[in-house]
C-alpha positions, 0 to 999 in steps of 0.5 A: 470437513466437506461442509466446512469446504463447501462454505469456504467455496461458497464465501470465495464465489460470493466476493470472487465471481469468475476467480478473477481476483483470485489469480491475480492474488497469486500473481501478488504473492508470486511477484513478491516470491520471485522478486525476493529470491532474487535480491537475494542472490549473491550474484546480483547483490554482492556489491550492495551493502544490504542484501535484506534491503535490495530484496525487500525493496524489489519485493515491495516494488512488485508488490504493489505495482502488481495491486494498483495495475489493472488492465485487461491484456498482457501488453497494456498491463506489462507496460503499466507494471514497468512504469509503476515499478519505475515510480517507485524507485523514483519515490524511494529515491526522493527520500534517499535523496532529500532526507539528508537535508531535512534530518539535522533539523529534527527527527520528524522532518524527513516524514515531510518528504512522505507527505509530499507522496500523499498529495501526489497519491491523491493528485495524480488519480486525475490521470485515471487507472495508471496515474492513481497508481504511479501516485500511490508507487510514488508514496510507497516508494518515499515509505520504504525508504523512510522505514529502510533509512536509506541514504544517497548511497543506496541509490544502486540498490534502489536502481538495481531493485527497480529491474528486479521488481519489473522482471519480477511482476512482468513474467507472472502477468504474461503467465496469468494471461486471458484468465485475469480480467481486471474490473472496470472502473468507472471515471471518478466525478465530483462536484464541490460548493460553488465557491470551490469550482476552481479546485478539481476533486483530485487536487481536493483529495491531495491536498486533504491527504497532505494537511492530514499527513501533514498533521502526523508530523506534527504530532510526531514533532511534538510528543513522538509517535512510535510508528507515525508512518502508518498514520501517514499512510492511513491518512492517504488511503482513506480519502475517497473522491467524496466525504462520504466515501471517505467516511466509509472507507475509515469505517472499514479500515477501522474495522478491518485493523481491529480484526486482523490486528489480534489475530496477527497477534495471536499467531505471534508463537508461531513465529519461533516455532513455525515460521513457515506456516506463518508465511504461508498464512500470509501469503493466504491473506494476501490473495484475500486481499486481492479478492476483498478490493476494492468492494469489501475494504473492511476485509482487504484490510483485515487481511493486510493488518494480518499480514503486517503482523505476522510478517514483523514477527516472522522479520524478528520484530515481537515488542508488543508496544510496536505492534499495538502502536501500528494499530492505534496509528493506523486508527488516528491517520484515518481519523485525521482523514476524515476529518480533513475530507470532512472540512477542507474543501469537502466533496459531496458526488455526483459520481462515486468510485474509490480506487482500490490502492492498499 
């Protein structure tokens, strides 16, 4: 047992130096516990319709405004948390807004929405640290209110979601304090052909995740793809600010999914039986994740995929069909970003950085 400790302590000192990272995981799952358990109180959501949608909602929103931050001081970070929460709530308004007007001509229309948020995901990185992650709030925000279906007449809960989500991530950043020290990141520099000097990298990478995206529609449209979200959102996040680091990042997060995928699968029974235990290997996984990003994306990915996993089943979702479907999605988005960075104005660097989102 002391070895295995040992080892185990050995492994996170090589990926975590300095446990940075490792708090920060915490804080992670702690934004999402707190934002949870306060859509969750009937004070403050007795007039919403959906209790399960406003803390869902606020806890993503903390979430991820909590894994695309990363400054190095409580004041910068706490406004950078507010405003990615804010960009969220302003992405999950879009669709509720918009999909109504896009629904009466076919089922997959409204996903046209999402693919607006991935050429912004890639867009908005042209404003560094923060711009790439109001980018990647906003697609995340048009993500979950496409898989809660929400409508105009959420729009309350949508606001309400958004303060809790700020409260939620803002008050463990200012208890991490001193102790979390973000890594830099260098500036994201890429040069293309001659011909294509007029386009920057980051309009490039937006629109290569947008033609990939919009690809995912199409395929949705025309045979009907079970879980087509997903290979939306893998389409936008593996495109790096090069064709070769897109083509390593598909690589990693193939090998990732096809890990974390089974051994979400084969904790499934313990979903019924346990379902606590369960949530506490997710909230282990999530902190690995935190610890993976952005040099280990294959583990980081692995460590999501397991999440998505045993959270679904924990929710009550156990049809294997779904479950395989998010994965082999997830494996045909990212194929279809390759081949966009591939072919549509591809980049080659003179400088390379991926920025770790999702």
């Amino acid at each position: 047992m002391r070895t295995i400790m040992a080892k185990l302590e050995t492994w996170l000192d090589r990926i975590d130096p300095g446990t940075h990272r490792r708090i920060k995981g915490l804080r992670l799952v702690t934004a999402y516990g707190i934002a949870l358990a306060l859509g969750a109180l009937r004070d403050v959501s007795g007039d919403i319709p959906s209790t399960l949608t406003l803390g869902a909602l606020a806890g993503n929103f903390a979430l991820w405004a909590s894994v695309s931050e990363a400054r190095s001081t409580r004041y910068t970070s706490s406004r950078d948390l507010t405003v990615l929460c804010i960009a969220a709530a302003v992405g999950a308004s879009s669709y509720a807004l918009c999909a109504p007007w896009l629904q009466p001509y076919g089922h997959a229309w409204p996903e046209i929405i999402l693919v607006v948020g991935a050429f912004m995901a890639g867009y908005l990185k042209r404003y560094g640290i923060t711009g790439a992650g109001i980018g990647s709030q906003i697609y995340i925000g048009q993500l979950l209110a496409y898989g809660g279906k929400l409508t105009p007449m959420d729009m309350q809960a949508i606001g309400i979601a958004m303060c809790i989500a700020i409260v939620s991530s803002v008050v463990p950043r200012l208890l991490s304090g001193p102790a979390e020290q973000p890594i830099l990141q260098s500036p994201l520099v890429s040069v293309m052909a001659p011909r294509y000097r007029t386009l920057t990298a980051e309009i490039v990478m937006g629109l290569q995740a947008a033609v990939a995206a919009l690809v995912v529609v199409i395929l949705n449209g025309t045979f009907g793809l079970l879980e087509s979200e997903w290979a939306i959102t893998a389409c936008v996040y593996v495109i790096a600010g090069t064709s070769s680091g897109t083509m390593e990042r598909v690589r990693r997060r193939i090998i990732g999914t096809l890990i974390g995928v089974p051994l979400g699968l084969v904790c499934l029974p313990l979903a019924a039986n346990v379902p606590l235990l369960l949530w506490g290997a997710a909230s282990l996984a999530m902190i690995i994740y935190a610890m993976a990003l952005p040099e280990r994306y294959d583990v980081a990915c692995g460590a999501f995929a397991f999440v998505l996993m045993v959270t679904l089943a924990v929710s009550g979702e156990h049809s294997t069909s779904v479950l395989f479907a998010r994965a082999w999605e997830t494996v045909l988005g990212g194929v279809l970003g390759l081949t966009a960075a591939s072919f549509l104005f591809p980049l080659r660097a003179a400088k390379e950085r991926d920025t770790p989102v999702l």
